[in-house]
C-alpha angles and dihedrals in degrees: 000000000000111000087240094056087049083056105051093048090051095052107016092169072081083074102016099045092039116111122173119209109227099171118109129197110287122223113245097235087065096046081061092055099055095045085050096056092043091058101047083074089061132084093243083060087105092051103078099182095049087043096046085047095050090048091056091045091058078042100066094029086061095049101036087052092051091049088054087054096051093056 
């Protein structure tokens, strides 16, 4: 038996407890897109200036909370 294969049957959490982050830093022009379609759905959708707000607003949560994650 290879010395990998004994490894992982000695400590499987090595393959069971493994994730791989496959999300990569969105732009902000399609985090907007997807807020704004999310709102539309909303009853605030006919009112542009709330809904542009409240997509910004996903918008900087988002970052910011990227930014707290990196450091």
């Amino acid at each position: 038996m290879s010395v990998c294969r004994n490894r992982m049957r000695q400590y499987p959490a090595l393959v069971n407890c493994t994730t791989i982050d496959w999300f990569s830093e969105w732009p902000a022009d399609a985090l907007l897109e997807v807020a704004d379609k999310y709102l539309e759905h909303t009853d605030m959708a006919n009112e542009e200036e709330v809904s542009a707000a409240c997509a910004l607003f996903y918008l900087l949560v988002y970052v910011s909370s990227v930014a707290l994650v990196i450091i």
